[in-house]
mmJSON file of the N, C-alpha and C atoms, coordinates in Angstrom:
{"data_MODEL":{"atom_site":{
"group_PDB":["ATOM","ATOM","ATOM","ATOM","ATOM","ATOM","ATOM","ATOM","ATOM","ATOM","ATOM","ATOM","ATOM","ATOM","ATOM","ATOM","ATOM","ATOM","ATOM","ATOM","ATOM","ATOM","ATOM","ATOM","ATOM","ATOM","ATOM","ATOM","ATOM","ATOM","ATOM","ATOM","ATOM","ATOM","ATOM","ATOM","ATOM","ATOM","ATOM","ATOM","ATOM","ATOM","ATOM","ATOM","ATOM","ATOM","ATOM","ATOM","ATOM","ATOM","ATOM","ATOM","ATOM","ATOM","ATOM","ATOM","ATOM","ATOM","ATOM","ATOM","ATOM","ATOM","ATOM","ATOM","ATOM","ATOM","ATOM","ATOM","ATOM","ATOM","ATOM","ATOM","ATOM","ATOM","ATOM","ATOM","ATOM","ATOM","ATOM","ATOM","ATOM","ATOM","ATOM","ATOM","ATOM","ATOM","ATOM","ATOM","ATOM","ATOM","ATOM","ATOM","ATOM","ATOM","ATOM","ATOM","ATOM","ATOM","ATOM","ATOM","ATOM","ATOM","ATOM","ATOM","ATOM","ATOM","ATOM","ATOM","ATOM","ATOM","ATOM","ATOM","ATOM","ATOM","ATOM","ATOM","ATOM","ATOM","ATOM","ATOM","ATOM","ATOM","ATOM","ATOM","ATOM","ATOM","ATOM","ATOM","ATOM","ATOM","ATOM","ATOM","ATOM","ATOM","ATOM","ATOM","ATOM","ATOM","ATOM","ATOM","ATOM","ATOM","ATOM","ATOM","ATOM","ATOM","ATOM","ATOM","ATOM","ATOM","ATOM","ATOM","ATOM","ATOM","ATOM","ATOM","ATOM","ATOM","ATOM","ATOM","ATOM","ATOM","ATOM","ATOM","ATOM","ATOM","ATOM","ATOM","ATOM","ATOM","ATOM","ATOM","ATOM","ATOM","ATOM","ATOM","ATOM","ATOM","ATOM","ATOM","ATOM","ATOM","ATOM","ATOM","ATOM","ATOM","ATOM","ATOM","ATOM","ATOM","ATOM","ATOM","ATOM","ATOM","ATOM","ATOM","ATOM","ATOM","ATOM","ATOM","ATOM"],
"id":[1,2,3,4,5,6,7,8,9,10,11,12,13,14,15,16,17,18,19,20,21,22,23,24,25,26,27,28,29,30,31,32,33,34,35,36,37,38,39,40,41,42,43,44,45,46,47,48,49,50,51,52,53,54,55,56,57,58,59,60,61,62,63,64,65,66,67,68,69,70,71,72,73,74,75,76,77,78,79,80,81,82,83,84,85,86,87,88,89,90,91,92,93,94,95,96,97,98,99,100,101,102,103,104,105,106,107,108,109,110,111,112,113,114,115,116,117,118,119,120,121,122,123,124,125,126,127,128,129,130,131,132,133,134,135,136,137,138,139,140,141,142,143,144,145,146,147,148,149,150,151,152,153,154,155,156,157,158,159,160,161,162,163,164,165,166,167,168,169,170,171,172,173,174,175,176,177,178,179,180,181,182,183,184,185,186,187,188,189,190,191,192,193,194,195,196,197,198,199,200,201],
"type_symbol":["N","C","C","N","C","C","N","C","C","N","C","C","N","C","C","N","C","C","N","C","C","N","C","C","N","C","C","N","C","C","N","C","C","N","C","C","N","C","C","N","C","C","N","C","C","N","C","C","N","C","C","N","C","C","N","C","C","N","C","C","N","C","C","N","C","C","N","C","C","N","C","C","N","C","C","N","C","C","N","C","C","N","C","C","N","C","C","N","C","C","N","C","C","N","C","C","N","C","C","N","C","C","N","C","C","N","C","C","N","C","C","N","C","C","N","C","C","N","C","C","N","C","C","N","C","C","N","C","C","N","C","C","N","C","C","N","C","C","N","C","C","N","C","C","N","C","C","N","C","C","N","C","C","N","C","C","N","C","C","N","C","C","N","C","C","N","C","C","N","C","C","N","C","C","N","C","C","N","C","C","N","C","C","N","C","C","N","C","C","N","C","C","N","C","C","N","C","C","N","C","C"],
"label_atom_id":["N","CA","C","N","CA","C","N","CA","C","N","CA","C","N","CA","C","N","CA","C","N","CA","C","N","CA","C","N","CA","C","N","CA","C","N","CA","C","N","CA","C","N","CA","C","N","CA","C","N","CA","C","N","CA","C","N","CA","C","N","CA","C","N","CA","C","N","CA","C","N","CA","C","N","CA","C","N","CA","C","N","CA","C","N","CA","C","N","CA","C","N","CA","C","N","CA","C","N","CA","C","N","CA","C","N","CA","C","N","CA","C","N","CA","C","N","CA","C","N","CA","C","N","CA","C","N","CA","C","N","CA","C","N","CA","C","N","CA","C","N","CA","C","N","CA","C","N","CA","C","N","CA","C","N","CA","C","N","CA","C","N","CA","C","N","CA","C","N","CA","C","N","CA","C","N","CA","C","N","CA","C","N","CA","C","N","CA","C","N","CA","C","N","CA","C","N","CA","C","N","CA","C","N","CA","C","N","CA","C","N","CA","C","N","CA","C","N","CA","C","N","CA","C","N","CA","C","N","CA","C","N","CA","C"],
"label_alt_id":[null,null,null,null,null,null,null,null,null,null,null,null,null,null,null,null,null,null,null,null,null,null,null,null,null,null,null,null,null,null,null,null,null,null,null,null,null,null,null,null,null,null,null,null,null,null,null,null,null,null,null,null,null,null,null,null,null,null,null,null,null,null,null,null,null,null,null,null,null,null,null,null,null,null,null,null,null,null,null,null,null,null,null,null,null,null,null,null,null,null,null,null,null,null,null,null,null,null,null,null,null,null,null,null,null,null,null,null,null,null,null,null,null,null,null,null,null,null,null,null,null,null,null,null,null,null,null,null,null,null,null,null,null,null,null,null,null,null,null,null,null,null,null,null,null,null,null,null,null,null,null,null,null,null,null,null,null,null,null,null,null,null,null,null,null,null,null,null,null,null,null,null,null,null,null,null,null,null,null,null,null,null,null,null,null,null,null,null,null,null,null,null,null,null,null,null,null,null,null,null,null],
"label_comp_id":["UNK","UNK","UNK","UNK","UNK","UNK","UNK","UNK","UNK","UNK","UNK","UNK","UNK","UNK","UNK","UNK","UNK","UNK","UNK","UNK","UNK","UNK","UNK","UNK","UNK","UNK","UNK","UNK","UNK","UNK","UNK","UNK","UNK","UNK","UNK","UNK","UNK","UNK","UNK","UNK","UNK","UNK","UNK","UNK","UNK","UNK","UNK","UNK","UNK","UNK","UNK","UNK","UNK","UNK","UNK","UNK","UNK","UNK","UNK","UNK","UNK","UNK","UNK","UNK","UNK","UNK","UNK","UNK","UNK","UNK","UNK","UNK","UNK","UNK","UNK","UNK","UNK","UNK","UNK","UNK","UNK","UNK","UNK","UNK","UNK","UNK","UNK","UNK","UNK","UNK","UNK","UNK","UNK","UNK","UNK","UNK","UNK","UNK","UNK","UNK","UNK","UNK","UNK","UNK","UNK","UNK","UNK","UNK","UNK","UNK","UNK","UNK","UNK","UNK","UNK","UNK","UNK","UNK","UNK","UNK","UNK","UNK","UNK","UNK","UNK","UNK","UNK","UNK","UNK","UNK","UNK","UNK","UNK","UNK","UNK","UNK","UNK","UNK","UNK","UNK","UNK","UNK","UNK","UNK","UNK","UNK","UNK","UNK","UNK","UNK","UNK","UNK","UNK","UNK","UNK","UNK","UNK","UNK","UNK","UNK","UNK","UNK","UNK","UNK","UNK","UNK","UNK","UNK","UNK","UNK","UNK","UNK","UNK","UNK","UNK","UNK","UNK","UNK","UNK","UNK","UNK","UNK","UNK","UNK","UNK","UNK","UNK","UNK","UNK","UNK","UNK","UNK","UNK","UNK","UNK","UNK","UNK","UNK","UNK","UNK","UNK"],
"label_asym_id":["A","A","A","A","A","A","A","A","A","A","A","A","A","A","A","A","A","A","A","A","A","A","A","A","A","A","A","A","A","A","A","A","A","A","A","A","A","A","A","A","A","A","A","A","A","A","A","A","A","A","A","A","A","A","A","A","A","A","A","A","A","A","A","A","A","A","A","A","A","A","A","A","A","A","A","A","A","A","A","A","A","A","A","A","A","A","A","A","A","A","A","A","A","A","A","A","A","A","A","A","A","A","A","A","A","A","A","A","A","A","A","A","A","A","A","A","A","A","A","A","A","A","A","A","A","A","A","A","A","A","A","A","A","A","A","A","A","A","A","A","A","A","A","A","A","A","A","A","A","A","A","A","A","A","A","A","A","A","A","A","A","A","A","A","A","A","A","A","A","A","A","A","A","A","A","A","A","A","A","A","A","A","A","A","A","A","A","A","A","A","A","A","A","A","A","A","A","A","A","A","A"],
"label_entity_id":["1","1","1","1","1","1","1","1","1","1","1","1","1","1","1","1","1","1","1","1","1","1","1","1","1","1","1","1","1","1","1","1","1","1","1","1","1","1","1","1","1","1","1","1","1","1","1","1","1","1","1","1","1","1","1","1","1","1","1","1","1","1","1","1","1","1","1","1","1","1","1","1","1","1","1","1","1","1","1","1","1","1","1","1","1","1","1","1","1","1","1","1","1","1","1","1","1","1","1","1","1","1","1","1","1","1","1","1","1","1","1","1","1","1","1","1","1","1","1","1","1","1","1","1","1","1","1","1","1","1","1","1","1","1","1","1","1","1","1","1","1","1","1","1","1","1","1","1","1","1","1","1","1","1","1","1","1","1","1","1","1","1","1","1","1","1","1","1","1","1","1","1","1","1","1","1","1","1","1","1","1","1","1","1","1","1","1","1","1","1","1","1","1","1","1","1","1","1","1","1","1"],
"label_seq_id":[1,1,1,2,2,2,3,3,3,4,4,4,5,5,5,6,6,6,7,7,7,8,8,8,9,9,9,10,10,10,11,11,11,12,12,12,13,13,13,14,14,14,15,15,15,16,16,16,17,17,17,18,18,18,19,19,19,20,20,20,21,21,21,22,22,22,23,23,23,24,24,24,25,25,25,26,26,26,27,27,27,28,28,28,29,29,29,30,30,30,31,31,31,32,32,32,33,33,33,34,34,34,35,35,35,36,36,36,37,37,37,38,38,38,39,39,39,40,40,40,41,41,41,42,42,42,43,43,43,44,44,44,45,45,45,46,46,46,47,47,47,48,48,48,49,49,49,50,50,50,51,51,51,52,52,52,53,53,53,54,54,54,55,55,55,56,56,56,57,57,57,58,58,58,59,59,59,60,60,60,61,61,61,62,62,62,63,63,63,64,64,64,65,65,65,66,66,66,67,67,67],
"pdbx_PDB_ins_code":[null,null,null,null,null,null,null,null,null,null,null,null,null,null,null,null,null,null,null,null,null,null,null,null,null,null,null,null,null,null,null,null,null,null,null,null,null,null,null,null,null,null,null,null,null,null,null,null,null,null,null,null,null,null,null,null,null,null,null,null,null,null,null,null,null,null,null,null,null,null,null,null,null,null,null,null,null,null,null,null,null,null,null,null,null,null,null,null,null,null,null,null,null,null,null,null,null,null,null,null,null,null,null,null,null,null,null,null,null,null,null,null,null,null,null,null,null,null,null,null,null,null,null,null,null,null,null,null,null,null,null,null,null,null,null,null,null,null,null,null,null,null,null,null,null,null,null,null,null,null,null,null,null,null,null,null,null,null,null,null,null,null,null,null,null,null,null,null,null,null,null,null,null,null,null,null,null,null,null,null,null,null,null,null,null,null,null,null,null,null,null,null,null,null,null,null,null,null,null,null,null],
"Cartn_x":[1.598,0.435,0.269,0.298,0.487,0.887,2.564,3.247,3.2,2.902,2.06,1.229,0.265,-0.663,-0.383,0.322,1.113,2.109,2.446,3.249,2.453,1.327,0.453,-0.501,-0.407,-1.107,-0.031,1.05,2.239,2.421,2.258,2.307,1.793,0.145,-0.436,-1.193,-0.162,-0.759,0.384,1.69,2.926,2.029,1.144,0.832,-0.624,-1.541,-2.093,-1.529,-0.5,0.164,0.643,1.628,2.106,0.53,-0.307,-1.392,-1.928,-2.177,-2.328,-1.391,0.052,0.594,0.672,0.647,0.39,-0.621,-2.115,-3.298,-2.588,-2.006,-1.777,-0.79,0.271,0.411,0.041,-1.053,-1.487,-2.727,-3.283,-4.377,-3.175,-2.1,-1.167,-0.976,-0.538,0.112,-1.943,-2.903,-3.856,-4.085,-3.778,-4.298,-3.006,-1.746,-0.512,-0.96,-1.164,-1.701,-2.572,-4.157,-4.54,-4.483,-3.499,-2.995,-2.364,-1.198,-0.317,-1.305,-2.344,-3.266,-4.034,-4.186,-5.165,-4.072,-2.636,-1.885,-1.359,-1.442,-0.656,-1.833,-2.975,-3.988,-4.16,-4.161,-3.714,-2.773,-1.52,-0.425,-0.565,-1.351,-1.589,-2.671,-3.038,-4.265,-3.41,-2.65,-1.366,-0.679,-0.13,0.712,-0.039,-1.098,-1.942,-2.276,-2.755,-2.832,-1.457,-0.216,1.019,1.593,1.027,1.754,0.649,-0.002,-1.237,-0.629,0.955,1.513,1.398,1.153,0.768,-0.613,-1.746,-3.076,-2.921,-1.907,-1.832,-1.763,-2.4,-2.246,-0.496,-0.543,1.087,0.753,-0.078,0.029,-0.168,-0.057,0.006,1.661,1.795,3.458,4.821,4.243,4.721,5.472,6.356,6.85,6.161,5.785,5.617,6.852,6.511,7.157,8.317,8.414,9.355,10.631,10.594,11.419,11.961],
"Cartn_y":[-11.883,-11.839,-10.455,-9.568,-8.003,-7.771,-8.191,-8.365,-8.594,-10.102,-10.738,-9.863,-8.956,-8.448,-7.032,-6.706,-5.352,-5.767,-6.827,-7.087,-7.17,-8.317,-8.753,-7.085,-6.039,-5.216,-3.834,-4.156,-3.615,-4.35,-5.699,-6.464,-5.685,-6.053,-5.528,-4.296,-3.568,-1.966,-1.889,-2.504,-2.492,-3.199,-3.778,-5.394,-4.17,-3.079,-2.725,-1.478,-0.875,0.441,-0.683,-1.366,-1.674,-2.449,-2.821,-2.97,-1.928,-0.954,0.197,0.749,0.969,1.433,0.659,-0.62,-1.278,-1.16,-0.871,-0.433,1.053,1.729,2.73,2.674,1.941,1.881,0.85,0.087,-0.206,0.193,1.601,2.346,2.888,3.749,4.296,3.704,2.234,1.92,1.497,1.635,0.999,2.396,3.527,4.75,5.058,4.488,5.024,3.696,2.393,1.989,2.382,2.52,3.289,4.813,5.516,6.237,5.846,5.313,4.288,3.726,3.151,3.005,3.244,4.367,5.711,6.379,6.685,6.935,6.428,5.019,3.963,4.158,4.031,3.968,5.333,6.811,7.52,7.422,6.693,6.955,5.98,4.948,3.881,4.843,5.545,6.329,6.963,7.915,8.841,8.246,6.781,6.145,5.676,5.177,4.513,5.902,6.597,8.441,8.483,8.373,9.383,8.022,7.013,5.567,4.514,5.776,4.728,3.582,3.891,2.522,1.312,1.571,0.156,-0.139,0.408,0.099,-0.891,-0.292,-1.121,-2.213,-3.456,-4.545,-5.094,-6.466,-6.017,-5.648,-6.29,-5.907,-4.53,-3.605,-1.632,-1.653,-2.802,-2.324,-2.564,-3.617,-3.643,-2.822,-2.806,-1.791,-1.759,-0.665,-1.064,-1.905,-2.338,-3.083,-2.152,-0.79,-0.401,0.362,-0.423,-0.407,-2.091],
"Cartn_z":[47.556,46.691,46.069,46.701,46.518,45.307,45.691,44.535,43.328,43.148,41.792,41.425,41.913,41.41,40.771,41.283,40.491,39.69,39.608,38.695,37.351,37.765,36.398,35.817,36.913,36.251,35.401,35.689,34.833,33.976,33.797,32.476,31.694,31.791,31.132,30.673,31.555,30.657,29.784,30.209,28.815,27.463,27.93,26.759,26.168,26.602,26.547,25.791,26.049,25.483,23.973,23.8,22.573,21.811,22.417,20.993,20.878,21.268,20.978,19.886,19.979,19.442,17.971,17.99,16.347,16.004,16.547,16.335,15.296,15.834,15.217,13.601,14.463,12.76,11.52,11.745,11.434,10.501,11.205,10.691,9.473,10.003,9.555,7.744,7.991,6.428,5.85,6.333,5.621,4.823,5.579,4.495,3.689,3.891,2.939,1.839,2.095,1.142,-0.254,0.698,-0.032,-0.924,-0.063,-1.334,-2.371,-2.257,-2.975,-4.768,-4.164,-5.12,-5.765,-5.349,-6.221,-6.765,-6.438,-7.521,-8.58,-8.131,-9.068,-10.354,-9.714,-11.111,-11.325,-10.969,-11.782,-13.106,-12.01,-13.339,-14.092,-13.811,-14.882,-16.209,-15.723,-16.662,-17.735,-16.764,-17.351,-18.628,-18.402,-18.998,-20.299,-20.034,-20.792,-22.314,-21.767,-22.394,-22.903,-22.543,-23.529,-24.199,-24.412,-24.777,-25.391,-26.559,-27.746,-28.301,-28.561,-28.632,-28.137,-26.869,-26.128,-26.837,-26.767,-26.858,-29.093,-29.288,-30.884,-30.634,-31.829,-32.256,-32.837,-32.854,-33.51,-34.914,-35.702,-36.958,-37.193,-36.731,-36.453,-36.127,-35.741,-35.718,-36.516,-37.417,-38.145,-39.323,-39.794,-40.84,-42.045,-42.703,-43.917,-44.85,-46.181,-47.128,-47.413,-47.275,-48.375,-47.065,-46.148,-44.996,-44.8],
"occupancy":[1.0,1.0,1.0,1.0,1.0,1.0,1.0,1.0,1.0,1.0,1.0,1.0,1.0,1.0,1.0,1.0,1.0,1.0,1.0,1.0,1.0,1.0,1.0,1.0,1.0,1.0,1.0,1.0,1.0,1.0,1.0,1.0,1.0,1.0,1.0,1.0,1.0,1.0,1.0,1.0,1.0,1.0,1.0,1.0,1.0,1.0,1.0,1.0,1.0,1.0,1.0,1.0,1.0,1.0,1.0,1.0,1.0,1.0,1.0,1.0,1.0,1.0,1.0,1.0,1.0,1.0,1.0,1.0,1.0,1.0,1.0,1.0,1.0,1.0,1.0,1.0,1.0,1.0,1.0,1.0,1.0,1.0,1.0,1.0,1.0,1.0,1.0,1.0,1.0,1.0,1.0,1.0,1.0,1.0,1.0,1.0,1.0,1.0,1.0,1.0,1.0,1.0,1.0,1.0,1.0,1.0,1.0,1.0,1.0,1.0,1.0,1.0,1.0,1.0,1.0,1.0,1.0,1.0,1.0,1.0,1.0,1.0,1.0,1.0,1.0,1.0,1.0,1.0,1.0,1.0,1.0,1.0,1.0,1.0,1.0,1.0,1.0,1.0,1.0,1.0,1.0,1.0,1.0,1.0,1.0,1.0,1.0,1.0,1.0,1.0,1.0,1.0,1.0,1.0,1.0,1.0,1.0,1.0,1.0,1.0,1.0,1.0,1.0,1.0,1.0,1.0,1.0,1.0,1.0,1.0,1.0,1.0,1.0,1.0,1.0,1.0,1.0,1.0,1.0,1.0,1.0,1.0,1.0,1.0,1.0,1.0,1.0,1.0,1.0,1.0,1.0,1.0,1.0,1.0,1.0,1.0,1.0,1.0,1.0,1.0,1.0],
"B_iso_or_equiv":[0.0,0.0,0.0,0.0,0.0,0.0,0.0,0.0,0.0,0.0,0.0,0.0,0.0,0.0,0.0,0.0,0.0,0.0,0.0,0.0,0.0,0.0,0.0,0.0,0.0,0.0,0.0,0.0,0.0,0.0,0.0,0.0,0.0,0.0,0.0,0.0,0.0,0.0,0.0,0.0,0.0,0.0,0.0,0.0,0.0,0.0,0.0,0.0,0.0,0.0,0.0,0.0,0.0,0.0,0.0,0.0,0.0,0.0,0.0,0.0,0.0,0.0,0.0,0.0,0.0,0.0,0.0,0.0,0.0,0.0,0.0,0.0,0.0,0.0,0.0,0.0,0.0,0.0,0.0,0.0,0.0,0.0,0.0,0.0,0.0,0.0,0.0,0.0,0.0,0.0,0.0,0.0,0.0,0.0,0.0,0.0,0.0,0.0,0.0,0.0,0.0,0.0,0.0,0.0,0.0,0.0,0.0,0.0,0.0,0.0,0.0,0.0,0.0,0.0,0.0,0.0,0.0,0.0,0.0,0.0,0.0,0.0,0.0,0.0,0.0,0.0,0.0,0.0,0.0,0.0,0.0,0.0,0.0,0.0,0.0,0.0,0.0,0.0,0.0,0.0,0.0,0.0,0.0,0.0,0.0,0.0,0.0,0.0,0.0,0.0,0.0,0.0,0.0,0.0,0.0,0.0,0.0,0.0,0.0,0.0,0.0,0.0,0.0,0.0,0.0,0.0,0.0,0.0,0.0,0.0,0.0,0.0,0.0,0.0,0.0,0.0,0.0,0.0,0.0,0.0,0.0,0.0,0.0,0.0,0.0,0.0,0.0,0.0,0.0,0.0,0.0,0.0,0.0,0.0,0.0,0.0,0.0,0.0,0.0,0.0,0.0],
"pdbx_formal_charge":[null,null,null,null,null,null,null,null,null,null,null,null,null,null,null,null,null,null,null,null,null,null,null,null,null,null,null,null,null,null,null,null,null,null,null,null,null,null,null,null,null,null,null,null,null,null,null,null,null,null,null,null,null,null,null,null,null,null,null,null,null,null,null,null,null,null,null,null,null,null,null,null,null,null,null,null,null,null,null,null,null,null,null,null,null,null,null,null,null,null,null,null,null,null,null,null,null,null,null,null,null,null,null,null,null,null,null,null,null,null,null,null,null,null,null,null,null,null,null,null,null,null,null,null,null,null,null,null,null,null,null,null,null,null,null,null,null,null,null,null,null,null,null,null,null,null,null,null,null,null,null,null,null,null,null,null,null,null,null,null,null,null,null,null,null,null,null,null,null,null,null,null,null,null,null,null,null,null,null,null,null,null,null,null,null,null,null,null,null,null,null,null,null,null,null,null,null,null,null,null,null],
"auth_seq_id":[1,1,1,2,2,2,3,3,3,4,4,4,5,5,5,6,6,6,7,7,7,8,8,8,9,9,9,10,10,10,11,11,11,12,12,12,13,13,13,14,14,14,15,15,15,16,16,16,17,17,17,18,18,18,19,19,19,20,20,20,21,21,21,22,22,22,23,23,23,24,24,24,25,25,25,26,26,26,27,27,27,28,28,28,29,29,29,30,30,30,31,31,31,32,32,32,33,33,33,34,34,34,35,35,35,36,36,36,37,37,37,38,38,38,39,39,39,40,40,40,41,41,41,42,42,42,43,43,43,44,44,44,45,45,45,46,46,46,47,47,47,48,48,48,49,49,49,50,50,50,51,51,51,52,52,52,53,53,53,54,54,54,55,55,55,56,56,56,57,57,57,58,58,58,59,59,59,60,60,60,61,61,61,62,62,62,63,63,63,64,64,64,65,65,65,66,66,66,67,67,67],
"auth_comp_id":["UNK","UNK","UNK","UNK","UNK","UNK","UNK","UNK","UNK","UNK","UNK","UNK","UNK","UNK","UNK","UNK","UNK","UNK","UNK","UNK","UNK","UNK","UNK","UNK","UNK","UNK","UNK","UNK","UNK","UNK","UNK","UNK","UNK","UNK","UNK","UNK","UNK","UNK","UNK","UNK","UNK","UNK","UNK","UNK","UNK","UNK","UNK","UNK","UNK","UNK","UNK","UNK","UNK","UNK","UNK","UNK","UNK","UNK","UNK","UNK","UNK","UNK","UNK","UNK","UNK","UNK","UNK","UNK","UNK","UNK","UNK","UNK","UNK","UNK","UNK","UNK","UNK","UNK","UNK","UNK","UNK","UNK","UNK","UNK","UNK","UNK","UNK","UNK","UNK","UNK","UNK","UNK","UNK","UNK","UNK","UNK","UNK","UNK","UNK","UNK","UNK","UNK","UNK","UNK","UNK","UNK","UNK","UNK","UNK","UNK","UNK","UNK","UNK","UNK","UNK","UNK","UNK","UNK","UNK","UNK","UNK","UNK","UNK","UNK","UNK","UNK","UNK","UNK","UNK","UNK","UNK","UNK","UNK","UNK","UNK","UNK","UNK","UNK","UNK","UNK","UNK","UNK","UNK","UNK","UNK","UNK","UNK","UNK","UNK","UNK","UNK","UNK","UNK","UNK","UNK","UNK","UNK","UNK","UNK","UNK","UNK","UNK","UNK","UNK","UNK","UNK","UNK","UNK","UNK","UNK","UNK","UNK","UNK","UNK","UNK","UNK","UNK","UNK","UNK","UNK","UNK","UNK","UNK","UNK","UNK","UNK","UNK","UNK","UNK","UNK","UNK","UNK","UNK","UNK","UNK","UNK","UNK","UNK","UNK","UNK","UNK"],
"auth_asym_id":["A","A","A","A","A","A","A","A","A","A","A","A","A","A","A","A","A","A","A","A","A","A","A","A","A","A","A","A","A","A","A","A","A","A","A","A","A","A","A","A","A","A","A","A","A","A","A","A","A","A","A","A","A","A","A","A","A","A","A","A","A","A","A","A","A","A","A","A","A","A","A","A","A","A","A","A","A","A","A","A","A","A","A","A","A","A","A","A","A","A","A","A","A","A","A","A","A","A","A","A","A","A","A","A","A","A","A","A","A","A","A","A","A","A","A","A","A","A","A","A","A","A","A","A","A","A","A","A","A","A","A","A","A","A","A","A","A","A","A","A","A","A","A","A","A","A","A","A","A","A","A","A","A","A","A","A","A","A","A","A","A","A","A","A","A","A","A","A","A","A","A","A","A","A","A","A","A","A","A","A","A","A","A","A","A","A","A","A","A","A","A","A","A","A","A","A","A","A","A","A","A"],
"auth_atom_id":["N","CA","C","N","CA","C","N","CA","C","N","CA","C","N","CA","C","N","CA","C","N","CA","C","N","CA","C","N","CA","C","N","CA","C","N","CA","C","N","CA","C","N","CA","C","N","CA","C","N","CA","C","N","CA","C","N","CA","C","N","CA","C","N","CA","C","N","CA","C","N","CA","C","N","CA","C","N","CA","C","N","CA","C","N","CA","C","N","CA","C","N","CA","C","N","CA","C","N","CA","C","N","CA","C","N","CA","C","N","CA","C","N","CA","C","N","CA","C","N","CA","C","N","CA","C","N","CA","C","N","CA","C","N","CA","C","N","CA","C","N","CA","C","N","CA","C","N","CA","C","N","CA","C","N","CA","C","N","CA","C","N","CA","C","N","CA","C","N","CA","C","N","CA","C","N","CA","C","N","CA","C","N","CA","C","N","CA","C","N","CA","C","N","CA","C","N","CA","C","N","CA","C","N","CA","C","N","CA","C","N","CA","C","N","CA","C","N","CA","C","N","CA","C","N","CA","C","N","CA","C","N","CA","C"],
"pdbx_PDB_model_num":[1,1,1,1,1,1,1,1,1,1,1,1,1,1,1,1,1,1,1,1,1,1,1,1,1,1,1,1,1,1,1,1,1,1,1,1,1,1,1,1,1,1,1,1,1,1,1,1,1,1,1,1,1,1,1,1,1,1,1,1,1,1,1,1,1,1,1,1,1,1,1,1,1,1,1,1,1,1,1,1,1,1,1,1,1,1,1,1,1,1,1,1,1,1,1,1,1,1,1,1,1,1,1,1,1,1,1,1,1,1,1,1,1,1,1,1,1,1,1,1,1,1,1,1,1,1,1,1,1,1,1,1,1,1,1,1,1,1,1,1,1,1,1,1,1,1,1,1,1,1,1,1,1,1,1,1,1,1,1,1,1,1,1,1,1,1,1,1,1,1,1,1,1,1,1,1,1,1,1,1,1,1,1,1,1,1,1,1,1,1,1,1,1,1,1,1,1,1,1,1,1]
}}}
């Protein structure tokens, strides 16, 4: 009986250490995420700013006639 019982309490401090440890990286990718996305929409800002081209209609893109 002894036995069993140190066994089940080594289970679970292994079972107690690894959710812990995905607890961690878990916190880990939620803030690399969120960086991830405050840069992306930076550079979406960036892009948007050096590329007025995009923001044109097609008829702005068109050639004039004597082309």
């Amino acid at each position: 009986m002894d036995e069993r019982l140190t066994d089940l309490e080594l289970r679970y401090m292994q079972q107690e250490r690894t959710i812990n440890e995905l607890n961690e990286t878990v916190c880990r990718q939620e803030l690399s995420i969120a960086r991830l996305e405050r840069e992306l929409g930076q550079i979406r800002e960036q892009f948007l700013t050096l590329s007025p081209s995009l923001n044109r209609t097609s008829d702005e893109d068109e050639l004039p006639p004597h082309y």
